[in-house]
N, C-alpha and C positions, 0 to 999 in steps of 0.2 A: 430757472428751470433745472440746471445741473444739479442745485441741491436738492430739489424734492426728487428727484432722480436717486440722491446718494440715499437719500432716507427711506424710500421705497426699496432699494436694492439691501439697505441695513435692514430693515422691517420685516423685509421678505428672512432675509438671514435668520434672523434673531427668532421666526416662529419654528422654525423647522426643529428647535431645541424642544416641541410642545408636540410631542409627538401622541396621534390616538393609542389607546387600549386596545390590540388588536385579539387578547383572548375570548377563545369562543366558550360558552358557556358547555359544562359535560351534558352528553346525549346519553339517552336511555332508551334503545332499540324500543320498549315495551311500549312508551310515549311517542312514540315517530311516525307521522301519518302514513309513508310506503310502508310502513312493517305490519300496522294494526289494520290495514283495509288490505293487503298484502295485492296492492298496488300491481297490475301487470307490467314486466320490464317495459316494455317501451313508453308506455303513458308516468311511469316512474323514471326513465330517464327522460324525456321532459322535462317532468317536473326540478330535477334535479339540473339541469342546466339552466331552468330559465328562473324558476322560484327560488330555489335554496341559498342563493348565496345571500340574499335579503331577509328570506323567509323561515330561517332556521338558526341551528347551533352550529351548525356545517360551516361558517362563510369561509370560501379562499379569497382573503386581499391579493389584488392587481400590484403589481410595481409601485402605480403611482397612489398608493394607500402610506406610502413613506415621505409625500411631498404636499406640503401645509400650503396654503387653507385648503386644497380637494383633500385631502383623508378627512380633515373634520367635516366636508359636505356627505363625503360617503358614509361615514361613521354614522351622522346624523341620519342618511337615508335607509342602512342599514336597523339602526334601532328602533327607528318607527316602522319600519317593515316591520321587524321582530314583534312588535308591539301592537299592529295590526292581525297579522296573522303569523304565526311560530307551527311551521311542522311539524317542527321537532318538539315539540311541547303541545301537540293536540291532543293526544288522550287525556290533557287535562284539565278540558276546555267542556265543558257540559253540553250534552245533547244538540239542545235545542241553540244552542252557539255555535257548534261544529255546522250543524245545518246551514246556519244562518252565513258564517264563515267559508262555505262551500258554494252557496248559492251568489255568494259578493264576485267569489275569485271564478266563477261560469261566467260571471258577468263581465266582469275586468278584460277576463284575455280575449270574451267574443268581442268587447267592445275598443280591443289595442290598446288599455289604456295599462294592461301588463303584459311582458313585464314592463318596465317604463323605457323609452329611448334614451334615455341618456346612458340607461344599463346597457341595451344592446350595441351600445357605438363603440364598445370597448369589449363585446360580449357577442362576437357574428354568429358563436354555435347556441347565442341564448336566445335569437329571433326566430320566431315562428313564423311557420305559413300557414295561409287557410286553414288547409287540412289539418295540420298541426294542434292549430287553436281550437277546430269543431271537435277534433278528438279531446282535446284535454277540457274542455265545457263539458261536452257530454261526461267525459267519467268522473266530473267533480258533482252534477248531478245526478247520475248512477246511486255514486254514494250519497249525496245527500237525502234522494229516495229511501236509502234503506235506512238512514239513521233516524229518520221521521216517520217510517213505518216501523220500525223496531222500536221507537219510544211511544207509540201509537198505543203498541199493543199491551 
């Protein structure tokens, strides 16, 4: 027992040398979903405390983004956020994707399944309440209406 003890405590040692990529890719205001819907403050801070740090080029790493194997779960979480949905890179997402992309993320946070809890447990000003969440579904639909009426026409 003592050894697999020493080798789990060397193990653990020896990842922390295997540190994540913690750069965030460059933003271009012109591409960034609060700039090109020009986003009202408060439904735009929202959005920016509970989506961005996943959902963007923005992310700020936590403390424990320096401590192996969670940075590689975060990391991992992070880029498939990125990869799912990227704010910071929507203007260059086609129409009827933005839409479709608008109408997932209505659905995600009416349905709590965003942001994710494991985000908010380390993230208390990124949990929504009700109200919170009706507001930010309705104006992720708001937009979605106009970009579907606007590629309509």
């Amino acid at each position: 027992m003592k050894k697999i003890l020493i080798v789990l405590i060397v193990a653990f040692i020896i990842i922390q040398f295997f540190p994540i990529d913690k750069t965030n890719p460059s933003t271009n205001d012109g591409m960034d979903f609060l700039k090109i819907k020009n986003t009202p403050e408060p439904i735009a801070n929202l959005i920016k405390n509970s989506c961005y740090d996943c959902h963007s080029n923005e992310t700020e790493y936590p403390f424990y983004s320096n401590i192996q194997p969670i940075a590689w779960l975060l990391k991992n979480h992070i880029d498939e956020g990125r990869k799912e949905l990227n704010f910071s890179t929507f203007a260059t997402y086609e129409p009827k994707r933005q839409a479709h992309k608008l109408e997932e993320a209505a659905e995600y946070v009416e349905q709590k399944k965003m942001p994710l809890e494991s985000y908010t447990l380390g993230h208390q000003d990124a949990k929504l309440t009700d109200e919170q969440r009706k507001q930010l579904a309705d104006y992720f639909r708001k937009v979605q209406k106009e970009i579907d009426t606007s590629n309509t026409l």
